[in-house]
N, C-alpha and C positions, 0 to 999 in steps of 0.2 A: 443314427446314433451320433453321428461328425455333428449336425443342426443340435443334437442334444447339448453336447459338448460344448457347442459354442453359445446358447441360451444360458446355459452354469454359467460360462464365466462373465456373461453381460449380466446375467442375474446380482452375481457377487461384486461387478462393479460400480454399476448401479447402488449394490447397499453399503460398497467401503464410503459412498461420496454422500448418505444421508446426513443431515444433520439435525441437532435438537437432543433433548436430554429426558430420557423415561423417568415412571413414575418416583422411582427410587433412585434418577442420577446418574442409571448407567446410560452409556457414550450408545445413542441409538444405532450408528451404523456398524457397531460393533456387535450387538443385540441381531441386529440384521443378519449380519456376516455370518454369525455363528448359525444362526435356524438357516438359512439357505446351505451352509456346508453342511450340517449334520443333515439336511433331507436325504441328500443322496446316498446317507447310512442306511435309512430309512427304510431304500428299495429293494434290499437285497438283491440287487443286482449278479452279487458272485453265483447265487443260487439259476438263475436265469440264463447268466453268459457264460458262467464259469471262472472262480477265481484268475484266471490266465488270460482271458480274453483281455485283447488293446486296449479296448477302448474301455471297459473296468478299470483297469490302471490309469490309463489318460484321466477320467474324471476322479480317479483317487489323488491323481498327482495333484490338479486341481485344487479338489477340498484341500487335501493337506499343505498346499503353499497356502491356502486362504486363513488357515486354520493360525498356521507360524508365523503370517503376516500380522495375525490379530495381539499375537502374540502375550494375551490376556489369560485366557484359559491354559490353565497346565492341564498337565498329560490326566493326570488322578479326576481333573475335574471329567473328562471325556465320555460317554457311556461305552458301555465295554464293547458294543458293534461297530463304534467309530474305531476305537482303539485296536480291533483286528482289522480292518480296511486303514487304519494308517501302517500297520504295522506291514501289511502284507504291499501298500505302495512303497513302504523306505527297501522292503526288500527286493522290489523289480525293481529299483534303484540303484540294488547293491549298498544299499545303507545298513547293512547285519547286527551292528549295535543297537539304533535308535530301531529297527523292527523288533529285535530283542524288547527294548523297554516297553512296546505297546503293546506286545503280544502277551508279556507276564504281565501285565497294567491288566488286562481283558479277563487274562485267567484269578483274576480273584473274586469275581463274580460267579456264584453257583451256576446261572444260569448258561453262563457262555464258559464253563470250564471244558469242555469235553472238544468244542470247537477250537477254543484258543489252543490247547493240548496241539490237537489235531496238526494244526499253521507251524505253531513251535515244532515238530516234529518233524515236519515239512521243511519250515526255515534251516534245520540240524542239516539236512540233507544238504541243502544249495551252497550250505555252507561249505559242505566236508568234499562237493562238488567242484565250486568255484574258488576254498578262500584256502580254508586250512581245515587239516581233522582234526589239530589240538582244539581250535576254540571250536569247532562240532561236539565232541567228546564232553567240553565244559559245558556247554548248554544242553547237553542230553543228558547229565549229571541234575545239572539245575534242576530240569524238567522233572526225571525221574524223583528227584526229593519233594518233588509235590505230589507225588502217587498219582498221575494221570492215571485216566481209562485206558488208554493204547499202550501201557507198561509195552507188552508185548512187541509191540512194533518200533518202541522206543529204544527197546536192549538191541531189537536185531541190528537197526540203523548204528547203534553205538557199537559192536561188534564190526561193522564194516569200517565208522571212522577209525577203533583201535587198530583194524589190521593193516589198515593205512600206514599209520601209528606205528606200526613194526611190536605193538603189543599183543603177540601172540597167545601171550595165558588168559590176559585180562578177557580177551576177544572172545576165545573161547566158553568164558564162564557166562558171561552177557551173552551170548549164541545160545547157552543151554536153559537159561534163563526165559530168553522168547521162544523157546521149544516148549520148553514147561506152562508156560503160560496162555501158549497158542499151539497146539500139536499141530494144527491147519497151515503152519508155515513149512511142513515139516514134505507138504504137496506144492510146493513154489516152485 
């Protein structure tokens, strides 16, 4: 995987230094840049290694310098598989905001709502782990007003940031909430 890693990024350098101008004007090594970063969307890789695996991250860090380098495409332009592998690198980063923006960027796609859901719920966590409960609590708020599928999972996680929080009522009513929702949590 190290050999893979280091073919991306010769790959990608190679195509920042093309030059010539395509059919309709755009800047080719740009055109380049982009289909080489988004391949590694491509492979679903998380599925194989596991979102947490190093070196998933390593070549996400990768794509996603290549991507902000290019600095062409906005986020909205992105497909919604890239937009959870950026989101899920800014967040091994520690970057909580800009994984925010790509991970809701993702979930407006039908296809990828349930996955992105998924990450956002996940990201709530790291958050309420490493940063703070208040902005946990805000993004499990957000989350929850788009009606994910893991409702359930989403109250429990925000009951834990509230009781952080010292918000004991609220805690409780989002606790009874992912009980209702999920009796199965009720075996944890």
């Amino acid at each position: 995987l190290e050999e893979a890693a280091e073919n991306y990024k010769s790959a990608l350098g190679k195509a920042s230094k093309m030059t010539g101008v395509g059919e309709e004007g755009e800047d080719k090594s740009q055109d380049s840049m982009a289909k080489i970063a988004g391949e590694i969307f491509k492979q679903e890789l998380d599925e194989v290694l596991g979102r947490n695996h190093p070196m998933l991250m390593e070549l996400g860090n990768i794509a996603g310098e290549a991507l902000k380098d290019m600095g062409t495409k906005s986020m909205t332009d992105l497909p919604p598989q890239q937009c959870i592998f950026m989101g899920l690198s800014a967040a091994n980063q520690g970057n909580f905001a800009e994984a925010e923006m790509y991970l809701f960027n993702a979930l407006e796609d039908s296809e990828f709502f349930a996955q992105a859901c998924d990450e956002i719920n996940f990201l709530g966590t790291r958050i309420r782990k490493t940063s703070s409960p208040e902005k946990a609590v805000i993004l499990y708020r957000r989350l929850l007003a788009k009606t994910p599928p893991n409702r359930a999972a989403v109250h429990y996680n925000m009951a834990l940031a509230l009781i952080m929080d010292k918000q004991e009522i609220e805690s409780a009513g989002h606790l009874v909430q992912a009980i209702y929702q999920d009796s199965g949590l009720l075996r944890m």
